[in-house]
C-alpha positions as CSV (number, residue, x, y, z in Angstrom):
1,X,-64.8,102.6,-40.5
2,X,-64.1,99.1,-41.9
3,X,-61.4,97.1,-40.2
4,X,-59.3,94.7,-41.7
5,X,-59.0,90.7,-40.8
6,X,-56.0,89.7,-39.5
7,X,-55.0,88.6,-42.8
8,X,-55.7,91.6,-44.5
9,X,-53.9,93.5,-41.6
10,X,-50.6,90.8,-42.3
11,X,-51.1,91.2,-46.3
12,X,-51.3,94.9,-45.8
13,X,-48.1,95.0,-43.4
14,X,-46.0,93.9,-46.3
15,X,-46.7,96.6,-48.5
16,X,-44.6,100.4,-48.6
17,X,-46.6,102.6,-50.3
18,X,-49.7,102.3,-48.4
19,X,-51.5,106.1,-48.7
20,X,-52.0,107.2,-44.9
21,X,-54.0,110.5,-45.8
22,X,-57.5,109.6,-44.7
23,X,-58.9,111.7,-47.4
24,X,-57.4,110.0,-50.4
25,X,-58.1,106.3,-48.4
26,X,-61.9,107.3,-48.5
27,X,-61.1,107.8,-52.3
28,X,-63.2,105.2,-54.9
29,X,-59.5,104.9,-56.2
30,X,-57.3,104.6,-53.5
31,X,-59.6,101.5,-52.0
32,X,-59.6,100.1,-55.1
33,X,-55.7,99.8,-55.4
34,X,-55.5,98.8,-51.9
35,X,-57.9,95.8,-52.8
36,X,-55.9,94.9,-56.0
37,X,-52.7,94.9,-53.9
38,X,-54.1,92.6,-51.3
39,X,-55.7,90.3,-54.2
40,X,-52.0,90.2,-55.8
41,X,-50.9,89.0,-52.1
42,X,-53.0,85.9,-51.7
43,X,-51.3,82.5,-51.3
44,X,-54.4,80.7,-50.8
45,X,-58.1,80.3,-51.2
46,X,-58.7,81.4,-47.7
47,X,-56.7,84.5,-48.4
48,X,-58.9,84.8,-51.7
49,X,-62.0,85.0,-50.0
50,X,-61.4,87.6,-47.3
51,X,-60.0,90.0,-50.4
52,X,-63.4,89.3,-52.1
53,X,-65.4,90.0,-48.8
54,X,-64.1,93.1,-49.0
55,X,-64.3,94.6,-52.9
56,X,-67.6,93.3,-51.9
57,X,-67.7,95.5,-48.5
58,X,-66.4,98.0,-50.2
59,X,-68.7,97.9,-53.0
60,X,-66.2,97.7,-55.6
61,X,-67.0,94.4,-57.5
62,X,-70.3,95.7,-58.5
63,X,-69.0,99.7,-59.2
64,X,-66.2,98.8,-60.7
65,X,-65.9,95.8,-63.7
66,X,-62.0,95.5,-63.5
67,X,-61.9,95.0,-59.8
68,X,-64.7,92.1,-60.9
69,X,-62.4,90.6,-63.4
70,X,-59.8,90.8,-61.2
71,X,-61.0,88.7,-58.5
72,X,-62.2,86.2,-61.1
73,X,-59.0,86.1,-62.6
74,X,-57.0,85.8,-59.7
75,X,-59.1,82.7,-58.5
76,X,-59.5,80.9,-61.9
77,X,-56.0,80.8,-63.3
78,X,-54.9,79.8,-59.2
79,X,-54.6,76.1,-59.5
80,X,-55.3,76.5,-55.8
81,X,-57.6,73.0,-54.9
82,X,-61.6,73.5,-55.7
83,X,-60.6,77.2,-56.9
84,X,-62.3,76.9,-59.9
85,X,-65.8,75.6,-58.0
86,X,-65.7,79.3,-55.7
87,X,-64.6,80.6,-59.4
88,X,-68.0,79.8,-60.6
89,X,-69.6,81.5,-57.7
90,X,-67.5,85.0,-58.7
91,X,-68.4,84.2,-62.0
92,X,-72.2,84.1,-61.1
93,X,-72.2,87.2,-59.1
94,X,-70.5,89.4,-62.2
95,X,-74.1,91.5,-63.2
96,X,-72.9,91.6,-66.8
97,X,-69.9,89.7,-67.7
98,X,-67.9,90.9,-70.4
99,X,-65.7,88.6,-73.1
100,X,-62.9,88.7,-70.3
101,X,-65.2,87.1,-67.8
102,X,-66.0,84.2,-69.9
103,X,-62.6,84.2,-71.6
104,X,-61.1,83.7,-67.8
105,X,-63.8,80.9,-67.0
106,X,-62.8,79.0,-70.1
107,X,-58.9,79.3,-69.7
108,X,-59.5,78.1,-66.3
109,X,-61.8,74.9,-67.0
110,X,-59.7,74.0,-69.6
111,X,-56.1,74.5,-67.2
112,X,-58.3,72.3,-64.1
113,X,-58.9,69.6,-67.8
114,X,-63.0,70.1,-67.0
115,X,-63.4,70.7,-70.5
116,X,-67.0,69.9,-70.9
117,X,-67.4,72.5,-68.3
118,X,-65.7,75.4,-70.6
119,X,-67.4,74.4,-73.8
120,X,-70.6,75.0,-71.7
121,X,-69.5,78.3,-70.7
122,X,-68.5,79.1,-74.1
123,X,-72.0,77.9,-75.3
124,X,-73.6,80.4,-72.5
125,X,-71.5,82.8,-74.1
126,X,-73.2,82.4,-77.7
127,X,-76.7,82.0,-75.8
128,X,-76.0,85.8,-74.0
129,X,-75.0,87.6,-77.1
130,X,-71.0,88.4,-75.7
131,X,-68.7,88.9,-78.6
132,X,-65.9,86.8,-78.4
133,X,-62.6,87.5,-79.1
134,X,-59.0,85.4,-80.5
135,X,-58.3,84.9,-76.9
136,X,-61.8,82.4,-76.1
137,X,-60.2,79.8,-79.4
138,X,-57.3,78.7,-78.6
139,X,-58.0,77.3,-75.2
140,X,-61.8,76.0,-76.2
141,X,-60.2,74.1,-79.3
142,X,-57.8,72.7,-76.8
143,X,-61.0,71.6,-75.2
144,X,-62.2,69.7,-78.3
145,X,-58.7,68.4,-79.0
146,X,-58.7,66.9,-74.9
147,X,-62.2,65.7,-75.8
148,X,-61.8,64.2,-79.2
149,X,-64.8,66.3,-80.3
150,X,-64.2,67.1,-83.8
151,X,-67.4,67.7,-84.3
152,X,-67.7,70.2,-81.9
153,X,-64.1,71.4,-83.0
154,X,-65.5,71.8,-86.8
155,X,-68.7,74.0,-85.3
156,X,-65.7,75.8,-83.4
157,X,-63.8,76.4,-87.1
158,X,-66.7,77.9,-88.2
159,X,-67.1,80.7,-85.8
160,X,-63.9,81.2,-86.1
161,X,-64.4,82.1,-90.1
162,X,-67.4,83.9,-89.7
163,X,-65.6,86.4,-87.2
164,X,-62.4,86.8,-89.3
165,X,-60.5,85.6,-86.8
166,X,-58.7,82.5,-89.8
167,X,-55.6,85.6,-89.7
168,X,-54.6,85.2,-86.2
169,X,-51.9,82.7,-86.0
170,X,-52.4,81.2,-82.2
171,X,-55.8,80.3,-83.2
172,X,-54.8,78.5,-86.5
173,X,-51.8,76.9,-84.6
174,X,-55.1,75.5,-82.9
175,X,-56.6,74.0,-85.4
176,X,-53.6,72.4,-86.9
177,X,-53.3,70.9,-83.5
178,X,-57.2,69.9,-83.0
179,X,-57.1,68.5,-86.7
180,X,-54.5,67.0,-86.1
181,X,-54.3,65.2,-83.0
182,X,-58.5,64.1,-83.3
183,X,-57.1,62.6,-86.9
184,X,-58.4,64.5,-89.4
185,X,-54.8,65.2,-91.1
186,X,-55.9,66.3,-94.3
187,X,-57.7,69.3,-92.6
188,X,-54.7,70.1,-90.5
189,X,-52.9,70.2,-93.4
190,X,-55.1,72.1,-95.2
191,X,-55.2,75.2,-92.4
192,X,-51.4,74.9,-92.3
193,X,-50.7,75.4,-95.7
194,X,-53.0,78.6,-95.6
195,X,-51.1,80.0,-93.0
196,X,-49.2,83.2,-95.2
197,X,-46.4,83.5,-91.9
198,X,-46.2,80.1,-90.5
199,X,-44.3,80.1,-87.3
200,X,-42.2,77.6,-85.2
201,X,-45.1,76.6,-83.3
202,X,-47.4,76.4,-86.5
203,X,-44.6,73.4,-87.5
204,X,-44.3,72.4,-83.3
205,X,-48.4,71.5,-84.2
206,X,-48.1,69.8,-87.4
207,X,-44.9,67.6,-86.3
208,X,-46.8,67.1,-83.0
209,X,-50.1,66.2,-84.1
210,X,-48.1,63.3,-86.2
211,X,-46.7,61.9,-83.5
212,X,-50.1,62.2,-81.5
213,X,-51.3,59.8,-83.9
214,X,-48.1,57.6,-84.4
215,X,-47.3,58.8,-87.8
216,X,-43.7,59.0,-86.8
217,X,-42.2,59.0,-90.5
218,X,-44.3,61.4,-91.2
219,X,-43.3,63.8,-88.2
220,X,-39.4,63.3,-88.9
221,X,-40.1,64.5,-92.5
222,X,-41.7,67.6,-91.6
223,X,-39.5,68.2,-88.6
224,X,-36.8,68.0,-91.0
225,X,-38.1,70.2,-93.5
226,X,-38.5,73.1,-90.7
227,X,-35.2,72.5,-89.9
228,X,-33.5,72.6,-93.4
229,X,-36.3,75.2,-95.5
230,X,-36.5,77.5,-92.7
231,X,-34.8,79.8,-90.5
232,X,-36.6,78.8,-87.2
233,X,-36.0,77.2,-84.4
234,X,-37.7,74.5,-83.5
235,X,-40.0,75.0,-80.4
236,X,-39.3,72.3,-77.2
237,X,-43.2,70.7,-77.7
238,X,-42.1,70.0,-81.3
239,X,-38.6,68.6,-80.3
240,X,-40.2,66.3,-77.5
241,X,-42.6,65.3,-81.0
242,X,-39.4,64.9,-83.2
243,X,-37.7,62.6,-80.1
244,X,-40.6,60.4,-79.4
245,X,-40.8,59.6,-83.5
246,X,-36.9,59.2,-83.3
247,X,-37.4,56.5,-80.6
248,X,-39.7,55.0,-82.5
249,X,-38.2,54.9,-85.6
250,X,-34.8,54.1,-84.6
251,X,-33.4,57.3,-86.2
252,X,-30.5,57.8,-83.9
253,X,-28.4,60.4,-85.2
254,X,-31.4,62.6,-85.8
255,X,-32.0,61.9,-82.1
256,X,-28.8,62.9,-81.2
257,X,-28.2,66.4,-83.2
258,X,-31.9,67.3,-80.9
259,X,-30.1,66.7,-78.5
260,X,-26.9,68.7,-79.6
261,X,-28.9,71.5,-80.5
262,X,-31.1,71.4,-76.7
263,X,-27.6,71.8,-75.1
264,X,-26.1,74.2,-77.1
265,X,-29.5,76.6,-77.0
266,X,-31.3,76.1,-73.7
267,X,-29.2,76.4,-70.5
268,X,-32.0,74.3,-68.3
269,X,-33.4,70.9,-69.6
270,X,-37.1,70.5,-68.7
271,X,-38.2,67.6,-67.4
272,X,-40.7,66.6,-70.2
273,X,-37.4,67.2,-72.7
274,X,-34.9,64.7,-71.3
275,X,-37.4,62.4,-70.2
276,X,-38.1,61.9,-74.1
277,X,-33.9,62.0,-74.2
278,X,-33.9,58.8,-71.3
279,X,-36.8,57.4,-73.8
280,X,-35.2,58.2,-77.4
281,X,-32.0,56.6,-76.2
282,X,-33.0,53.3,-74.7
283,X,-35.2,52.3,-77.8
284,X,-32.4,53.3,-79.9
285,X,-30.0,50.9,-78.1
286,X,-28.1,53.3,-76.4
287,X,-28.7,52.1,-72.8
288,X,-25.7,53.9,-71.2
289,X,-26.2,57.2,-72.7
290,X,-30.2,56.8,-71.4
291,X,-28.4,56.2,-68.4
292,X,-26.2,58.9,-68.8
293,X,-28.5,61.5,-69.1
294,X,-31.1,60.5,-66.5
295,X,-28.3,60.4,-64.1
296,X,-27.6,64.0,-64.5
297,X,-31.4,65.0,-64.3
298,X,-31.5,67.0,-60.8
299,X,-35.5,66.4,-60.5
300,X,-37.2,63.4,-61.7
301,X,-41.0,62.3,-61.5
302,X,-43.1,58.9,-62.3
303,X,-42.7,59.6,-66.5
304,X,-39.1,59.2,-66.0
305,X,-38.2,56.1,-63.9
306,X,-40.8,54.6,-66.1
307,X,-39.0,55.4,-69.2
308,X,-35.8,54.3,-67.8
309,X,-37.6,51.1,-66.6
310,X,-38.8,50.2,-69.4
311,X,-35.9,50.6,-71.0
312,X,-33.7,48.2,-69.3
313,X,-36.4,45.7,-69.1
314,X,-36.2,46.2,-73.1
315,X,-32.4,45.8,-72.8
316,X,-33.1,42.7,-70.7
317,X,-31.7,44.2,-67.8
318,X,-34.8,42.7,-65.5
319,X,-33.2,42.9,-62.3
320,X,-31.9,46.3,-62.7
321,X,-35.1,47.6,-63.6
322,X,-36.6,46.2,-60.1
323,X,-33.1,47.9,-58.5
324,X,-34.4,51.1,-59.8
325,X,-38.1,50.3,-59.1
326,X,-36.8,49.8,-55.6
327,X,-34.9,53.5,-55.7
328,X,-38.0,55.5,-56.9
329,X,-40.0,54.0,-53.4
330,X,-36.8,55.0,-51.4
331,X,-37.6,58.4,-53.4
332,X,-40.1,59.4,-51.6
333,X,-42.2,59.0,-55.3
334,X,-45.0,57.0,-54.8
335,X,-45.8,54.0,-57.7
336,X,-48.8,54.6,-60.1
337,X,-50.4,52.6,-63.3
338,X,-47.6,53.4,-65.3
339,X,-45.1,52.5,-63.3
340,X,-46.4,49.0,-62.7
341,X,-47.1,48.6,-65.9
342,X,-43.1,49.2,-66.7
343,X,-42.0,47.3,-63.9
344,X,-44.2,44.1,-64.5
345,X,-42.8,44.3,-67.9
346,X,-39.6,44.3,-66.8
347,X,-40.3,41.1,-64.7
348,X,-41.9,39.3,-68.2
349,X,-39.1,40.4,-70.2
350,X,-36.1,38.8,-68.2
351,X,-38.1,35.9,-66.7
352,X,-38.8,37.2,-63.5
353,X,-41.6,35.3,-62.3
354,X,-40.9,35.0,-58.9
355,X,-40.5,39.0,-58.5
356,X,-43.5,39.9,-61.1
357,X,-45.5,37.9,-59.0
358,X,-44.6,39.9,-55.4
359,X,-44.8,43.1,-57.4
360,X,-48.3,42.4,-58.0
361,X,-49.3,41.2,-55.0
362,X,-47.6,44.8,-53.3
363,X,-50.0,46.9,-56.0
364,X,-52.6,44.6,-54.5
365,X,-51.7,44.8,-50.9
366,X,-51.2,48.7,-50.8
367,X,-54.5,49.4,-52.4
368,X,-53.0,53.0,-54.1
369,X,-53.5,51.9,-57.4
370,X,-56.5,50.3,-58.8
371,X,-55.2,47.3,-60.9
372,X,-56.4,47.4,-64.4
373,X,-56.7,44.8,-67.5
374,X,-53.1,46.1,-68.7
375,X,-51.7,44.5,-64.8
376,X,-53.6,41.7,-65.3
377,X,-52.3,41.2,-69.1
378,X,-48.7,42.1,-68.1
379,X,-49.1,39.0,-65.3
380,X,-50.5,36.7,-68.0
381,X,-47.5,37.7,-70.3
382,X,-45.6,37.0,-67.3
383,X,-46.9,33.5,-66.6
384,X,-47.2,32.6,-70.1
385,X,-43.9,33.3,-71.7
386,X,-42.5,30.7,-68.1
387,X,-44.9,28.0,-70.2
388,X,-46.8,28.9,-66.8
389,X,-50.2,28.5,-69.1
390,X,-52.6,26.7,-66.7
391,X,-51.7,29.7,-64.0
392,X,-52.5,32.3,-66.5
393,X,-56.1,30.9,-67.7
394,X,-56.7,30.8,-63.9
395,X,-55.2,34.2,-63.3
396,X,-58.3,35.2,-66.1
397,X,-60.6,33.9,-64.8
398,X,-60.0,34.9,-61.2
399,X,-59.9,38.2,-62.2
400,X,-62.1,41.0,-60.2
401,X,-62.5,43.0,-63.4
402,X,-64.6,42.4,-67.3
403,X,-61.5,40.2,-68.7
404,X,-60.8,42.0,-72.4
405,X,-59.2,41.6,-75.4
406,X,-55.6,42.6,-73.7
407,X,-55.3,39.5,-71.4
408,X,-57.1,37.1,-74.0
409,X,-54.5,38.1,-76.6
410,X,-51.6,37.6,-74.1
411,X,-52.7,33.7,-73.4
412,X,-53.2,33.3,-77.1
413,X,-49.7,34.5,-78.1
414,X,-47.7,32.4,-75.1
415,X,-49.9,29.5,-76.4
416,X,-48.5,30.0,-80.0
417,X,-44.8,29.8,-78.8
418,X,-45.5,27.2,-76.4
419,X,-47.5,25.2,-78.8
420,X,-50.8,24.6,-76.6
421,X,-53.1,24.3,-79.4
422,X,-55.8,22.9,-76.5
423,X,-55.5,26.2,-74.4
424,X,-54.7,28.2,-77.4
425,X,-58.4,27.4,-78.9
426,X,-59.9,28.9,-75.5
427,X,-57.6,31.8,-75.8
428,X,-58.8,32.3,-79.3
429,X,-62.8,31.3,-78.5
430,X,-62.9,34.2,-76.1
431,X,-61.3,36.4,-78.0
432,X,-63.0,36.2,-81.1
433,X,-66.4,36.3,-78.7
434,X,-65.3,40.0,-78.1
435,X,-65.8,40.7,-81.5
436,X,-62.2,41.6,-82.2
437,X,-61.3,43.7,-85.5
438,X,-57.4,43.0,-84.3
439,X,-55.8,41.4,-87.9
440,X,-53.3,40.1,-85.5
441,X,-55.3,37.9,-83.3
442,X,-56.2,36.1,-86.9
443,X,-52.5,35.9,-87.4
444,X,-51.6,34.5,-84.1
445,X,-54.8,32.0,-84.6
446,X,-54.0,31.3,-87.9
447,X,-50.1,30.8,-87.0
448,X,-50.9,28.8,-84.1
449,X,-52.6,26.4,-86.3
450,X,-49.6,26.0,-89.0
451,X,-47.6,25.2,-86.6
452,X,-49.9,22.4,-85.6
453,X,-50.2,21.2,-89.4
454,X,-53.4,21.9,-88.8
455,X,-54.4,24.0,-92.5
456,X,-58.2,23.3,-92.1
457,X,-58.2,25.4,-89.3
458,X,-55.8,28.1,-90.8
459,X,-57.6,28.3,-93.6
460,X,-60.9,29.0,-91.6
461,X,-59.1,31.7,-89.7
462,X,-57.7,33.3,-93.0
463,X,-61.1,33.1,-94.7
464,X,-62.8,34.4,-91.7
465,X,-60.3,37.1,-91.4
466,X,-61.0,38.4,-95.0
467,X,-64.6,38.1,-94.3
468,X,-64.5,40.9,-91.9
469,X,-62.5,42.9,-94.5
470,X,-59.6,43.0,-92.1
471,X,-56.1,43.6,-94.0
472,X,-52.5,42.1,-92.6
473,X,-49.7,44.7,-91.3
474,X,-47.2,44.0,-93.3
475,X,-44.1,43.3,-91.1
476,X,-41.2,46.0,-92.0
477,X,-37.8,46.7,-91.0
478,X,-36.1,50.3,-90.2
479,X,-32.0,51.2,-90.6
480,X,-30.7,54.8,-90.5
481,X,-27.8,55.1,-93.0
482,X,-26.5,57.9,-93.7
483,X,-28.7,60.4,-91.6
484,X,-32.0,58.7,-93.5
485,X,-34.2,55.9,-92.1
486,X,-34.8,53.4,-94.9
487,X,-37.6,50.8,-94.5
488,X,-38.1,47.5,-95.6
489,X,-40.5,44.6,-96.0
490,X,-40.0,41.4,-96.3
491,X,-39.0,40.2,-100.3
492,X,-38.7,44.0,-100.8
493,X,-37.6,44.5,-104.8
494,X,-38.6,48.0,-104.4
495,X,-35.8,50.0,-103.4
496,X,-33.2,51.6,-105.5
497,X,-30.1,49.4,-104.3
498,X,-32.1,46.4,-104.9
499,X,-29.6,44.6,-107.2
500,X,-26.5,45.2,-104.6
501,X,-28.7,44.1,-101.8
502,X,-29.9,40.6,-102.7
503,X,-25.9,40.0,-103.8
504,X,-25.1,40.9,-100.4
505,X,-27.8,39.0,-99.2
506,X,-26.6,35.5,-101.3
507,X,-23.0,36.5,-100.1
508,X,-24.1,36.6,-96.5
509,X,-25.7,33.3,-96.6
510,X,-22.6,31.6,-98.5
511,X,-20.5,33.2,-95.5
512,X,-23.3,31.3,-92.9
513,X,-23.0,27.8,-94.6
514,X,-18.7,28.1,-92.9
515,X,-20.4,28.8,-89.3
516,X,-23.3,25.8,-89.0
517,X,-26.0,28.0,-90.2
518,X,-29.1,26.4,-91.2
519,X,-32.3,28.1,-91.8
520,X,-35.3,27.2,-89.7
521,X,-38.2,27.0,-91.7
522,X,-40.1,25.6,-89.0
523,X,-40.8,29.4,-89.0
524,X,-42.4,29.5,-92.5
525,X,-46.1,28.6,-91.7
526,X,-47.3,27.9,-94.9
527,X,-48.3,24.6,-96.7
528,X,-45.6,24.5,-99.8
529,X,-42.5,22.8,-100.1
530,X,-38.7,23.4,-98.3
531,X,-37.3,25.3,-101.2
532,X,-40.0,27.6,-101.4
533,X,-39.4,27.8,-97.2
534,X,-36.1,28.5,-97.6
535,X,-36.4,31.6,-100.5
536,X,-39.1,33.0,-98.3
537,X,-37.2,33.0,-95.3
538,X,-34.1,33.9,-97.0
539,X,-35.6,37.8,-97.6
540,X,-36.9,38.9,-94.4
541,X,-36.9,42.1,-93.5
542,X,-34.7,42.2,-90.7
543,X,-32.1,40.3,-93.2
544,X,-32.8,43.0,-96.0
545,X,-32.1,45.5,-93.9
546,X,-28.7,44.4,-92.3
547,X,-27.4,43.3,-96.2
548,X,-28.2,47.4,-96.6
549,X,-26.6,48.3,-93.8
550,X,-23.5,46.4,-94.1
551,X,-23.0,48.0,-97.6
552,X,-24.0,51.1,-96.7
553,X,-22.4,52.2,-93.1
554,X,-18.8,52.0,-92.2
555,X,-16.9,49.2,-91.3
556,X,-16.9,48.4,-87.7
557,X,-20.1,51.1,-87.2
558,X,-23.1,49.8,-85.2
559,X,-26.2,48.4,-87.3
560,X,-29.5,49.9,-85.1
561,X,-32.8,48.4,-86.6
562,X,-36.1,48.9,-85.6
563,X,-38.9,46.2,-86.3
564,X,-43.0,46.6,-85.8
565,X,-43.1,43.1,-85.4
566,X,-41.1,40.5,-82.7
567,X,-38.5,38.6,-84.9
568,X,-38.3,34.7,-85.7
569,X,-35.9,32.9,-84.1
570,X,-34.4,32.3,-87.6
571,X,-33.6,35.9,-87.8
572,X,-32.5,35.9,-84.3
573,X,-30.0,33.0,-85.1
574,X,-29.1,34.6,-88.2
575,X,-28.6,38.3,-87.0
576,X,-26.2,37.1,-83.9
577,X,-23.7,35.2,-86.5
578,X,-23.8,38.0,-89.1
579,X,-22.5,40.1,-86.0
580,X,-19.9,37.8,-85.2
581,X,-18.9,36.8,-88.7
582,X,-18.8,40.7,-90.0
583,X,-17.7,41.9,-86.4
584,X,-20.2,43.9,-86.5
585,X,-22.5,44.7,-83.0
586,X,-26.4,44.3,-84.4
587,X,-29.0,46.0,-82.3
588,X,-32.2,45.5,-83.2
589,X,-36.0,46.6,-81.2
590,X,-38.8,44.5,-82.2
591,X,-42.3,45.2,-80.3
């Protein structure tokens, strides 16, 4: 008679409708539910293994294929630690595994993110002739999505048509995503619109592969068009999507009815969900509602305080970011990349330079996190925006890692501001050496040199610039009005209040004559004259959008603008006595 391990007795203790006839416990059937119930019990790998010991005892995991696929089951969808590594060893004891089998092996690679390992199994599948099924796709195109294999994902697509599988909706929701987010939109498009019943995750993977790839326009359009042509509801992977493009749009009031609609349909906020709410509000300029709301969140984790970090250090609350820094430690939560990254942010931001430099000397000290070229480009930022220059060339080169494009860039930029043309053309030298395909480091170069009067050299940076076939971002500003983000770019004649706009403008620079103003067009770095300096200046897009938005909003209302590009000082000059002579409050989030 086999005896059970203490465990087993203990497992077996707990359960009430243990059979006591001896005859029936001798049964194939009876010692296979006895097994199952013990597998069902186990809270640990240990546990796991003494269940396994004995199907194998009892001769059930090669008699019987469900007890098999049990066991392998139970292990590989665990998360217990190296559960996946005995999981193989199941795995390779199965005689002949079936589409479960490998279907199980797959989901459970792909849940421990080994995804090369679960494309291999799914290749051993091919190789042994087992049918798959809709259940191997979605979680192998995952894979390829993880990966970035799109070649692999295609080759995937394809096996998927040839089995007739292009019907079942979870595994076209996966290709949307794997399109998608590995930036082949016009194929993620093309599977969506095939879809005959497209459901709120079909739209969850469209809007979300657009904000994988920072299309955020192009997210908000579609999340919009679920909300208003359809009668679903938005999934909460899709509204994370819609809140992230939101934040970086500056679409506020789209931001908000999310989050109207998340309180008035899901009684418990997940974590992911209002740490894109702490996130949403503090780059739309609500600091005390981000406050607000990550105040009330009963659990919070690294995402969060760095969100709500970086979000004060983008209000240029420095010093309250470091409080909150300080908090997290006191927490119990322990610091990681991220969250330095935020914090010595924080410190460049507001000036810090005392405090950004302990910070980083604490990451260095403790030894948990490995310090990267993003710490060492956030301390350069640091040093150079104090006019520290000569500390932050020495900071490079003391570094213990391959300096990179990051920290060059930052030493190039604080040289532009500072005007260290000398410095500036060894920030420049060593950047260019890394072969940059960056239009902006031209930019800066070229910029650096205008301001110099030195249009030899800018016009060798331009000309070099076109060269390599690299095209300038246009700068552009972003104002909701009206529940609709409208952009603009700088001299933009395009939109259909153009008339209205450039006589507000002329009004609003007739009203700035009566308060001092006078444009800077140090900030103009081109070679032609002051008039032409002053016209150009005269219809930036930060101004073009405020002359909208002060026609357009309600009196008194707060003007939120987003920018993909840090503003002038003219604009900053100009913005602050708009606000004051218009008594209006101007918020506006550059990079």
């Amino acid at each position: 008679m086999i005896k059970a391990a203490p465990v087993l007795q203990s497992l077996l203790a707990t359960r009430d409708d243990v059979v006591h006839n001896p005859a029936e416990v001798n049964s194939f059937r009876a010692k296979e539910q006895e097994c199952l119930y013990l597998l069902k019990k186990c809270k640990n790998i240990e546990e796991l293994k003494q269940v396994h010991a004995r199907f194998i005892k009892l001769s059930l995991f090669c008699s019987s294929p469900f007890s098999a696929s049990s066991v392998l089951a139970t292990c590989a969808h665990s998360g217990w630690e190296n559960s996946m590594h005995y999981a193989a060893s199941i795995f390779k004891g199965i005689d002949d595994p079936c589409t479960f089998d490998y279907n199980t092996m797959i989901r459970g690679y792909v849940n421990e993110t080994s995804f090369e390992e679960a494309l291999c199994v799914y290749t051993e599948m091919i190789e042994e002739g087992i049918d798959s099924d809709n259940f191997t796709y979605p979680c192998l195109l995952k894979a390829c999505t993880r990966l970035k294999s799109i070649g692999e994902g295609k080759q995937i697509h394809g096996h998927v048509f040839k089995l007739g599988l292009e019907a079942d909706v979870f595994v076209q929701n996966s290709l949307i995503n794997m399109y998608g987010r590995c930036g082949e939109m016009a194929l993620s498009s093309a599977v969506f619109e095939k879809l005959e019943c497209k459901t709120a995750a079909s739209w969850s993977s469209m809007v979300s592969a657009r904000a994988g790839m920072g299309m955020w326009s192009e997210c908000l359009n579609l999340f919009r068009e679920m909300c208003s042509g359809t009668d679903l509801k938005a999934e909460e992977s899709g509204m994370v999507s819609a809140l992230s493009a939101c934040a970086n749009t500056g679409a506020l009031n789209l931001g908000m009815s999310i989050h109207g609609f998340l309180l008035r349909n899901i009684s418990k906020l997940n974590i992911a969900v209002q740490t894109s709410l702490v996130d949403m509000y503090t780059k739309c300029g609500c600091l005390d509602k981000a406050l607000e709301v990550f105040k009330k969140m009963e659990t919070r984790n690294n995402l969060t305080y760095s969100a709500m970090i970086s979000g004060l250090a983008l209000h240029g609350e420095g010093e309250a970011a470091l409080r909150l820094f300080s908090e997290m430690i006191e927490e119990g939560l322990e610091s990681d990349h991220v969250v330095y990254v935020s914090v010595l942010n924080a410190c460049s931001q507001s000036g810090l330079v005392k405090e950004g430099r302990r910070v980083f000397g604490e990451m260095l000290k403790e030894g948990k996190v490995e310090p990267t070229a993003e710490h060492y480009g956030c301390l350069v930022d640091l040093l150079g925006r104090a006019g520290l220059l000569e500390e932050a060339l020495e900071t490079i080169e003391s570094m213990p890692i391959k300096q990179n494009d990051v920290v060059w860039r930052s030493l190039l930029s604080s040289c532009r501001v500072h005007q260290n043309v000398e410095l500036g053309k060894i920030a420049a030298r060593e950047l260019l050496k890394l072969n940059s395909h960056n239009p902006g480091d031209y930019l800066v170069i070229s910029n650096m040199y205008a301001q110099a009067q030195m249009w030899e050299d800018v016009a060798g940076a331009r000309t070099e610039m076109a060269n390599k076939g690299l095209k300038q971002t246009p700068g552009f500003s972003m104002v909701e009005v009206k529940g609709k983000t409208h952009r603009f770019v700088s001299q933009d004649r395009f939109h259909p209040q153009c008339k209205e706009i450039y006589k507000m403008l002329h009004q609003m620079e007739w009203q700035l004559k009566f308060e001092g103003y006078s444009p800077d067009v140090t900030q103009i770095l081109l070679n032609v004259d002051e008039k032409e300096k002053r016209e150009r200046l005269k219809g930036h897009s930060q101004k073009v959008a405020i002359a909208f938005a002060l026609l357009y909003t309600p009196p008194g209302s707060i003007i939120r603008i987003a920018r993909n590009l840090r503003m002038c000082s003219d604009c900053h000059t100009y913005t602050k006595k708009i606000s004051m002579v218009y008594e209006r409050e101007i918020v506006v989030r550059d990079r």
